[in-house]
C-alpha positions as CSV (number, residue, x, y, z in Angstrom):
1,X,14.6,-22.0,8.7
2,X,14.0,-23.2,5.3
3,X,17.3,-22.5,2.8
4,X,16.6,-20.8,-0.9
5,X,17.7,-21.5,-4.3
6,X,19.7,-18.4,-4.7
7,X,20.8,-18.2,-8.3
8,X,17.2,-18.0,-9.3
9,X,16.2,-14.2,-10.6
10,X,14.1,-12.8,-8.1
11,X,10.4,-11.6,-8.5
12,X,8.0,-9.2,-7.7
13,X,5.5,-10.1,-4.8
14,X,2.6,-8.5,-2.9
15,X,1.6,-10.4,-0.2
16,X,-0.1,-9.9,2.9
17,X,-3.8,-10.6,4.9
18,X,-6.6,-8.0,4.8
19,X,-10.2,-7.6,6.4
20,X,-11.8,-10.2,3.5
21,X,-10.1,-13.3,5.2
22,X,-8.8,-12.1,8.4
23,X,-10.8,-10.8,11.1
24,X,-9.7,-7.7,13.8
25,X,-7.8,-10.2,16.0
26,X,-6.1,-11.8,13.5
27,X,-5.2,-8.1,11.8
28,X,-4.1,-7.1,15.0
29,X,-1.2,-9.8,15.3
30,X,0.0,-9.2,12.1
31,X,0.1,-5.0,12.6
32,X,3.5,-3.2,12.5
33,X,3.7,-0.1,14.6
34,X,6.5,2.7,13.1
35,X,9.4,1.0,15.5
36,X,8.4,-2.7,13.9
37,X,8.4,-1.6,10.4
38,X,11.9,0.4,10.6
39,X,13.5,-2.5,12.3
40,X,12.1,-4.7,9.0
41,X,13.4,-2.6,6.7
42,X,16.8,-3.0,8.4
43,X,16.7,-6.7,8.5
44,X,15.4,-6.5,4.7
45,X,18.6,-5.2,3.6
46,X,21.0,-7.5,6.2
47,X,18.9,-10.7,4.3
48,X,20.0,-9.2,0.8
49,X,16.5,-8.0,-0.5
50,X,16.7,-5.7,-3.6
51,X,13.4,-3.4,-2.9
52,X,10.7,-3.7,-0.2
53,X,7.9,-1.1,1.0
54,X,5.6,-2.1,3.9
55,X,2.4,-1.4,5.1
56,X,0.1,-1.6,8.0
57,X,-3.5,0.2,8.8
58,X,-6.7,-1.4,10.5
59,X,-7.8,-3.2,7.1
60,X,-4.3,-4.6,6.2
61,X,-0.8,-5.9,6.7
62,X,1.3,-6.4,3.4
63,X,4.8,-6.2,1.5
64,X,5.7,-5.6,-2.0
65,X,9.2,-6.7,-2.5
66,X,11.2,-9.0,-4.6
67,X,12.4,-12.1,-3.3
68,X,13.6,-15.6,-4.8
69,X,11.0,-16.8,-3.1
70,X,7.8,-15.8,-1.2
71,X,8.7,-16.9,2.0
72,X,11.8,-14.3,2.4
73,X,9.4,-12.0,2.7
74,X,6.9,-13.5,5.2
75,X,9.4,-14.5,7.1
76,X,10.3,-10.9,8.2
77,X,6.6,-9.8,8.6
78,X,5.9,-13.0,11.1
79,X,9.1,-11.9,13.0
80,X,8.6,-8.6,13.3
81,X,4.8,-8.9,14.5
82,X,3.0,-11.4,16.6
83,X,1.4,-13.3,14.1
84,X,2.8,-17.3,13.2
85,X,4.0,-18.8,9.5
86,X,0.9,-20.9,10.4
87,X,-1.9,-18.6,10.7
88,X,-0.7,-16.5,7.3
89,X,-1.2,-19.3,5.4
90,X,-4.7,-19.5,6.9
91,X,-6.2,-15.8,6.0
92,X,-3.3,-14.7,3.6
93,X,-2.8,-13.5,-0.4
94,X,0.3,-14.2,-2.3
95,X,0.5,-12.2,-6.0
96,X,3.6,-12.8,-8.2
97,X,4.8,-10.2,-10.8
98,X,1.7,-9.0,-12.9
99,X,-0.9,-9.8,-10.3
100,X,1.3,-8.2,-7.7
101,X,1.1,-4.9,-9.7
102,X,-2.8,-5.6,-10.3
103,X,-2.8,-5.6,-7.0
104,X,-0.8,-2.4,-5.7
105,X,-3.3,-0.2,-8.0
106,X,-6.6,-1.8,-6.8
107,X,-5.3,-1.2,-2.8
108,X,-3.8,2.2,-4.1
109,X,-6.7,3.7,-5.5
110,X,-9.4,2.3,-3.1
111,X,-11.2,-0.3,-4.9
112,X,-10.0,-2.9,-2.8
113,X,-10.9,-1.1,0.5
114,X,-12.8,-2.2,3.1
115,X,-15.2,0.4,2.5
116,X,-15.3,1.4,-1.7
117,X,-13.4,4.5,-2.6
118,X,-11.1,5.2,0.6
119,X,-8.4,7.1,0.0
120,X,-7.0,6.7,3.0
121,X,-4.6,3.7,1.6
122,X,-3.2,5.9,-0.6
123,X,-1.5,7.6,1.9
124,X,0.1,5.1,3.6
125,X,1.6,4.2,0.6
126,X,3.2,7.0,0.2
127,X,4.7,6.9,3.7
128,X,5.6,4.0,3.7
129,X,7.7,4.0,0.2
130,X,9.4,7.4,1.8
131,X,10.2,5.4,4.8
132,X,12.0,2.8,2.5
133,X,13.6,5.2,-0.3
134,X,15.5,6.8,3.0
135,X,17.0,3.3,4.1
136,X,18.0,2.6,0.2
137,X,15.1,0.0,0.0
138,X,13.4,1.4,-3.6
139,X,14.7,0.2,-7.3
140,X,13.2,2.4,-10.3
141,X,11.4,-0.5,-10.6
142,X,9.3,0.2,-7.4
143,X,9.6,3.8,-8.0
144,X,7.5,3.6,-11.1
145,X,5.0,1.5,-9.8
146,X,4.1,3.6,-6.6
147,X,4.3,6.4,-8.6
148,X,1.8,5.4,-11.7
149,X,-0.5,3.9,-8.5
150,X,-0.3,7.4,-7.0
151,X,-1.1,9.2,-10.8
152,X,-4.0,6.6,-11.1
153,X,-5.4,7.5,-7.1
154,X,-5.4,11.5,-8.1
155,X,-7.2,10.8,-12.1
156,X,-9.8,8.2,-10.5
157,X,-10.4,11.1,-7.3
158,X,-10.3,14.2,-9.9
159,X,-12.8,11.9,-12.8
160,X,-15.1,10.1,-11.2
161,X,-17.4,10.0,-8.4
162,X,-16.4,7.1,-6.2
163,X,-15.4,8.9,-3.3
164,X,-18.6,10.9,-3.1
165,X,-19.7,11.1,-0.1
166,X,-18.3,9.5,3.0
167,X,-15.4,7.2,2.4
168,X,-13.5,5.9,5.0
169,X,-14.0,4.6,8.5
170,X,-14.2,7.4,10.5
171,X,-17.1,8.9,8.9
172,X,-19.3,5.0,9.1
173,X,-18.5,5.5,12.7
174,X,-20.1,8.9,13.1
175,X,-22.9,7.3,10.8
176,X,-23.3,4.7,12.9
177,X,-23.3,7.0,16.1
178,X,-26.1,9.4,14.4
179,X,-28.3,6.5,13.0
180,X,-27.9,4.4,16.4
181,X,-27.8,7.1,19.7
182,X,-30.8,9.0,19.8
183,X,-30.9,13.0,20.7
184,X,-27.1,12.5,19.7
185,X,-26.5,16.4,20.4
186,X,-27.3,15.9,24.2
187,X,-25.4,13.1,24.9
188,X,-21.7,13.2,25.9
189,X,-19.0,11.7,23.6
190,X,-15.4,10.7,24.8
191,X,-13.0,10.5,21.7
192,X,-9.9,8.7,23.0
193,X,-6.9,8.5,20.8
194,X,-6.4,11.5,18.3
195,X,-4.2,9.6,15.8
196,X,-5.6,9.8,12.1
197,X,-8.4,8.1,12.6
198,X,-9.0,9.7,15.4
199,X,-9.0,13.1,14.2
200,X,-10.9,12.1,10.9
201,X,-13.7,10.8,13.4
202,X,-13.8,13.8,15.8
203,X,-13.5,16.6,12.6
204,X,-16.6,14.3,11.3
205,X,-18.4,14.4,14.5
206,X,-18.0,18.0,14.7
207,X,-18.6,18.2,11.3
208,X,-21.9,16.2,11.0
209,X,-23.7,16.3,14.3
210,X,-23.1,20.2,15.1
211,X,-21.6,18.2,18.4
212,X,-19.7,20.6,21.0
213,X,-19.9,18.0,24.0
214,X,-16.8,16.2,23.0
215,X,-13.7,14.9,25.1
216,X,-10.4,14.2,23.5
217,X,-8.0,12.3,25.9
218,X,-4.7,10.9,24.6
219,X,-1.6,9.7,25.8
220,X,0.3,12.5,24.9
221,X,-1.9,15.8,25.9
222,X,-0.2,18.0,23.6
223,X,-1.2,16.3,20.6
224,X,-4.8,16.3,21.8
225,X,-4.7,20.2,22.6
226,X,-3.9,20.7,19.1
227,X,-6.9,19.0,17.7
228,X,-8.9,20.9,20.5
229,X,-7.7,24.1,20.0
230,X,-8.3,23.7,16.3
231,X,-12.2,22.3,16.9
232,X,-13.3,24.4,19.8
233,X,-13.2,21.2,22.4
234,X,-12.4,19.8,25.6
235,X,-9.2,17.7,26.4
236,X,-8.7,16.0,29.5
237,X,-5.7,14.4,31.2
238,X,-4.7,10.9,30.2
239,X,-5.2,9.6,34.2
240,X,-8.3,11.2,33.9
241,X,-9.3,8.3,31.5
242,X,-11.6,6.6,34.3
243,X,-13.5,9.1,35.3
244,X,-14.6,9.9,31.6
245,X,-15.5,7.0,30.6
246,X,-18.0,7.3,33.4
247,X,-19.8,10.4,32.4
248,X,-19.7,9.3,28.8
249,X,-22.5,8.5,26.6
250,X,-20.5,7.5,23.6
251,X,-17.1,6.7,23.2
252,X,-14.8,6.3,20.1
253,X,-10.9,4.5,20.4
254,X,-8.7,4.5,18.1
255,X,-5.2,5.0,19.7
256,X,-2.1,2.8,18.4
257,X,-1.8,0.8,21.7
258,X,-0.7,-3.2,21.0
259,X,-2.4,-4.1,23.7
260,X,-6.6,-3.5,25.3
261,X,-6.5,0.0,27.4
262,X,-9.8,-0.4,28.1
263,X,-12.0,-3.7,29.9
264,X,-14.8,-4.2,32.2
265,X,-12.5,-3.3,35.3
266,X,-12.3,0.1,34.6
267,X,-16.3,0.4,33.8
268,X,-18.2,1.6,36.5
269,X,-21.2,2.9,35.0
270,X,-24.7,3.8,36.3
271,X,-26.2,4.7,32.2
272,X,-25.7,3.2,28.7
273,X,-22.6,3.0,27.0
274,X,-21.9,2.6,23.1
275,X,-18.3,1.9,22.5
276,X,-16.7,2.3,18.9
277,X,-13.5,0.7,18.6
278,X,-11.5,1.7,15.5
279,X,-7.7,0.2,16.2
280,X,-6.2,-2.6,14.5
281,X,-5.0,-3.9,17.3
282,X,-8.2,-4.2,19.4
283,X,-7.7,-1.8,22.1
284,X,-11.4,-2.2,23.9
285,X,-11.2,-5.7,25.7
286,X,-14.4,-8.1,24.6
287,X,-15.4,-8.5,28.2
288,X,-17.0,-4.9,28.3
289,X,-19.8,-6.9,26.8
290,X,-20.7,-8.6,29.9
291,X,-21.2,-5.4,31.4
292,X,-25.4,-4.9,31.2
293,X,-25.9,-1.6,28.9
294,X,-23.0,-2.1,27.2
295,X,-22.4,-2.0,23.2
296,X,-19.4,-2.6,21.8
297,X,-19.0,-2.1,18.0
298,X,-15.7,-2.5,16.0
299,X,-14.9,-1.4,12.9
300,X,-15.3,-4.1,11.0
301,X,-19.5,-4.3,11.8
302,X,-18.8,0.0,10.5
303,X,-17.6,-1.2,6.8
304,X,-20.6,-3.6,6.2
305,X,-22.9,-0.8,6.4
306,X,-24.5,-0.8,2.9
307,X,-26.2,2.9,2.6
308,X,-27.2,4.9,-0.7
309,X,-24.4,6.7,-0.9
310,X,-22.2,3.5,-1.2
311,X,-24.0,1.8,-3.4
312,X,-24.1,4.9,-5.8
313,X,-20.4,4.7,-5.7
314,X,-20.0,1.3,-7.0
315,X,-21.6,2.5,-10.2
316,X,-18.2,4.2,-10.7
317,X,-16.2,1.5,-10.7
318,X,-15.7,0.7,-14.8
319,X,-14.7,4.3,-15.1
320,X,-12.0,3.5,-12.4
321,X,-11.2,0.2,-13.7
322,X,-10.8,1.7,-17.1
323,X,-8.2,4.8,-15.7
324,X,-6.0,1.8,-14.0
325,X,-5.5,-0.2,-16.9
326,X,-4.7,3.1,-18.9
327,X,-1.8,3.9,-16.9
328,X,-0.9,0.7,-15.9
329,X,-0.5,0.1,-19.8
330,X,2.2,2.9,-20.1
331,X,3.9,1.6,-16.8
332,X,4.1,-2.1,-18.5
333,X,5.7,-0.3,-21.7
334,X,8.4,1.2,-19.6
335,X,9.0,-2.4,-17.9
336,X,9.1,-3.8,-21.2
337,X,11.4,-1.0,-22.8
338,X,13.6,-1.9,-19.6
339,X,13.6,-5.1,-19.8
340,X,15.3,-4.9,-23.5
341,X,16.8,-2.4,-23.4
342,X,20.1,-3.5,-21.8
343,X,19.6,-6.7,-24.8
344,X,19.3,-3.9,-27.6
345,X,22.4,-1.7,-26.2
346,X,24.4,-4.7,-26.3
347,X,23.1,-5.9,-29.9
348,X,24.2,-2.4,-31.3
349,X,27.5,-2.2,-29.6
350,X,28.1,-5.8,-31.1
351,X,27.4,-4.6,-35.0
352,X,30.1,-1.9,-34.0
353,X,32.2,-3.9,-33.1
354,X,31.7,-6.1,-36.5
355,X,31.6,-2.5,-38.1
356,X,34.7,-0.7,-36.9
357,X,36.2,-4.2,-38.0
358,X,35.3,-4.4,-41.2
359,X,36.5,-0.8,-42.1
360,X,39.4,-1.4,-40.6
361,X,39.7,-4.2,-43.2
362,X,38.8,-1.9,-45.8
363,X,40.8,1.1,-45.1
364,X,44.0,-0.8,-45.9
365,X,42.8,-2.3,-49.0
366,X,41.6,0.2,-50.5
367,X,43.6,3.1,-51.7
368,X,41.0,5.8,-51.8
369,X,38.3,4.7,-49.0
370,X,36.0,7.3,-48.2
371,X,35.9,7.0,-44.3
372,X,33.0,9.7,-44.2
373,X,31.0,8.0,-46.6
374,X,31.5,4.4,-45.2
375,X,30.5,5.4,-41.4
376,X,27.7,7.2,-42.6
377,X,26.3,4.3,-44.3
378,X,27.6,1.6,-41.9
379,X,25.9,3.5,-38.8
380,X,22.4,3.9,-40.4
381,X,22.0,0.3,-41.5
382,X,23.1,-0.6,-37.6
383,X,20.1,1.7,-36.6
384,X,17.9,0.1,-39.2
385,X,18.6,-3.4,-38.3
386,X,18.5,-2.3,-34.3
387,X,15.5,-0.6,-35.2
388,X,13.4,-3.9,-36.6
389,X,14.7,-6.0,-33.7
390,X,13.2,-3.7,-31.1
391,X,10.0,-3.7,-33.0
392,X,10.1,-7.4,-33.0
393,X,10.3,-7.6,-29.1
394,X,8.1,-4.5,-28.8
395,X,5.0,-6.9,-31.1
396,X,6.2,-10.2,-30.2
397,X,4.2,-12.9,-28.1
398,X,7.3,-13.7,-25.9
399,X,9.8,-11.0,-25.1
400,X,11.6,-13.4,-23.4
401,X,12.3,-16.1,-26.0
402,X,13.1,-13.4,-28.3
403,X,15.7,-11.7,-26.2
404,X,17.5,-14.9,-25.5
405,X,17.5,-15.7,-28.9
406,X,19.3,-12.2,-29.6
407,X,21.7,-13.1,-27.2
408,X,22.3,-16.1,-28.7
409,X,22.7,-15.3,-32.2
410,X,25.2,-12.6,-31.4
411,X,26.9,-14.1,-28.2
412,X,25.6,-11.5,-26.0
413,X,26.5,-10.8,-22.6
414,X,24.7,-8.8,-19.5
415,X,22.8,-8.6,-16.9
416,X,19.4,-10.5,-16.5
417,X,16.6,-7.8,-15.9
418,X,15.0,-8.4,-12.4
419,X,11.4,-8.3,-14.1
């Protein structure tokens, strides 16, 4: 395994693959289910990483984390999932520091989703920084960031119109299942899986085709019962999976399996069937398709639908643009107030040092040395000179150059900030 430079400061990254270069099958390697993504956390901290959060949905695999060096962190997403070094490098992004926060808030508040103005992604987010504040995997540096993505996702939902209308997968699918299926409320549909997805689709099918022939099957009934008992539907035993698909006119997966539940050798069918699969892995084998009367439609065909509705949304996307940059401008003054901070704490105990010196100095030579008077003074002029260098770094081009030249010129000594 390669070997890395150690004493250089570490970095923020964002890196990952997403539905614009890799396709379902690709995704599907790269997915982390709840068990994968614990045991990555784990081996995060054992490898010595400062702050990681991680992520994994039907559009997207990535990790924000700092690292000395990139590869640290792909390294734990290729072996904690099925995919290879080989084929990241082939579909995968890789965002450093400021494009790494661009990033975050474009995914965060649903401009970079596969279908404009999901909100779904924010979500996850959320989860998944919980999931790595309770294993001691957040700095305040990651803290702030998730947090101003999540203050940007509410101000963008709450001020403009983006998410209008439909916005996420589930609802394309039930567009896609009224547009396409004809006399939709006569026809029998089999929902299996009642994850998120799952129960976004089926409350939308409820919702928009005034549907009561629906079938909810999943692997653990009770779960299933819930979403029935709250909808007014039918749930049927998991074994019973066969049978249903047989009676069924339409069915929609989207269950968490790693692995196809459902091929040709469990289709015995005598009518049409239109099958919607919405999980990242695929869990609806390709060879249905050679199966006469058989359409199989994942979800990335749903995302390139290109209706009204979406099209008005991305007139929104300046107003959204514009709230990003307006709170990622006060999160960039709290990095920058960070990052000197510790400089500017040092700078000022420094001038008391040189202070409580030079009193010293002047409380034995002179006989009546006003020690009031003399601190008074002494203290504001350190504040005033303090003062001007912090609005030099504040206002100058490099805050870097200037810092170190601070440290210099007064032999400081602390900590490099990690940003």
């Amino acid at each position: 395994m390669e070997k890395f430079d150690t004493t250089k400061h570490t970095s923020f990254y964002a890196l990952g693959l997403s539905y614009k270069k890799a396709d379902a099958s690709i995704r599907g390697k790269f997915s982390l289910d709840s068990n994968a993504k614990s045991t990555l956390l784990i081996q995060a901290e054992a490898e010595g990483i400062e702050a990681i959060i991680v992520t994994s949905t039907c559009n997207r695999t990535e990790i924000y984390g700092f690292a000395n060096h990139p590869y640290q962190l792909i390294k734990l997403l290729c072996e904690n999932s099925n995919g290879s070094v080989e084929e990241f490098q082939d579909v995968a992004y890789i965002y450093k520091n400021q494009e790494a926060i661009n990033h975050m808030f474009r995914v965060g508040t649903g401009l970079d989703s596969q279908i404009l103005g999901d909100f779904e992604i924010i979500s996850q987010l959320k989860i998944a920084f919980i999931e790595s504040k309770s294993n001691g995997m957040v700095n305040a540096f990651l803290e702030r960031l998730v947090n101003s993505v999540i203050q940007a996702s509410k101000k963008i939902k709450t001020e403009t119109d983006i998410s209008s209308g439909a916005t996420s997968v589930s609802f394309a699918s039930v567009q896609y299942i009224i547009k396409n299926v004809e006399d939709v409320s006569n026809k029998n549909i089999l929902l299996f899986g009642t994850g998120k997805i799952g129960r976004n689709t089926c409350e939308n099918l409820v919702k928009h085709t005034k549907h009561e022939q629906i079938t909810l099957i999943n692997r653990t009934k009770d779960k299933a019962e819930k979403l029935a008992n709250k909808l007014d539907l039918i749930v049927k035993d998991y074994s019973d999976l066969q049978l249903e698909l047989q009676k069924a006119d339409v069915v929609v997966v989207a269950t968490g399996a790693q692995n196809p539940t459902i091929d040709k050798a469990i289709l015995n069918l005598k009518k049409p069937l239109l099958i919607l699969d919405l999980s990242i892995p695929k869990n609806v084998h390709e060879n249905v398709q050679e199966i006469n009367g058989v359409t199989l439609i994942h979800l990335d065909h749903l995302s390139q639908m290109t209706d009204e509705t979406l099209e008005n949304r991305k007139l929104h996307i300046p107003k959204a643009e514009a709230i990003i940059e307006e709170i990622k401008e006060e999160f960039t003054d709290w990095t920058k107030n960070r990052k000197f901070a510790p400089t500017i704490h040092a700078l000022k105990e420094k001038l008391n040092s040189i202070k409580d010196g030079e009193l010293n100095f002047q409380r034995k030579k002179l006989l009546n040395f006003n020690e009031e008077q003399a601190e008074l003074i002494s203290n504001r002029i350190i504040q005033k000179i303090t003062n001007h260098f912090v609005n030099h770094l504040k206002d100058g081009e490099s805050m870097d150059d200037g810092i170190e030249w601070i440290e210099k010129v007064f032999q400081l000594e602390q900590e490099k900030s990690f940003f």
